[in-house]
N, C-alpha and C positions, 0 to 999 in steps of 0.2 A: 491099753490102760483101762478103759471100759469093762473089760473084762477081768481086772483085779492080775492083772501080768505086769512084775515090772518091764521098763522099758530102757533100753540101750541106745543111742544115739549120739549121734555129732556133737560135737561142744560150743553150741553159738547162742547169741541170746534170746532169741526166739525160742529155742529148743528147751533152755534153760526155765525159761518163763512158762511153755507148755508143762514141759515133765516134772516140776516140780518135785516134789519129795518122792515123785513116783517112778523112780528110776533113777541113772546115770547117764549122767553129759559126756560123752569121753573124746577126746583125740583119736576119730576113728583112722590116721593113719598113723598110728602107733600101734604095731599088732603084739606087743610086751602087756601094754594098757588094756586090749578088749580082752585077751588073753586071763588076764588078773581080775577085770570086771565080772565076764561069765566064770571063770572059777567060783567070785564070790558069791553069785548066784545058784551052785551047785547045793547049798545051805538052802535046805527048805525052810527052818526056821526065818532066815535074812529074807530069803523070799518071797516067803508069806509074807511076812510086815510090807515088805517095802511096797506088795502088791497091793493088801490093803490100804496103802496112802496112795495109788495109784487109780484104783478105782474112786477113793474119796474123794481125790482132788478132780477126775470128773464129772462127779456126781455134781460137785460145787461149785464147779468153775464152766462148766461146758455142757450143762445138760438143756433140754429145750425151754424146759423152766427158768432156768434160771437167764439165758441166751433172752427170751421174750422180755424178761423183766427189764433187761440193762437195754435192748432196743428200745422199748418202751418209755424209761427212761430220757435215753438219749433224743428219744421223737418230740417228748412232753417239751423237754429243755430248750429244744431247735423253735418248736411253736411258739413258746415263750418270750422268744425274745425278738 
């Protein structure tokens, strides 16, 4: 994701919550589904976008900056109370 690649994985809600716009959540044992998924990725145009929202949503959600902030955060909050 990091690197602007979209991403293929399991279908659960973690995975969902990670990958975000930056990929596909599939039924990895349905091999019709991954089959149809990487097809659609054969589409460089589809795959660029979707790669672009893939590295976005790291940059935004998981970078160390931002990772510091929401500790930080959460630390500020714990001390406070």
């Amino acid at each position: 994701m990091a690197c602007g690649v979209p991403v293929v994985t399991n279908d659960s809600n973690i995975q969902q919550w990670i990958v975000a716009d930056g990929g596909s959540c599939i039924d990895v044992t349905n091999m019709q589904e991954l089959i149809t998924t990487l097809n659609n990725y054969k589409n460089k145009e589809f795959a660029g976008k979707i790669g672009k929202l893939s590295r976005k949503n790291v940059i935004e959600r998981f970078s160390w900056n931002t990772t510091t902030e929401k500790y930080y955060k959460l630390f500020k909050e714990i001390k406070e109370k």
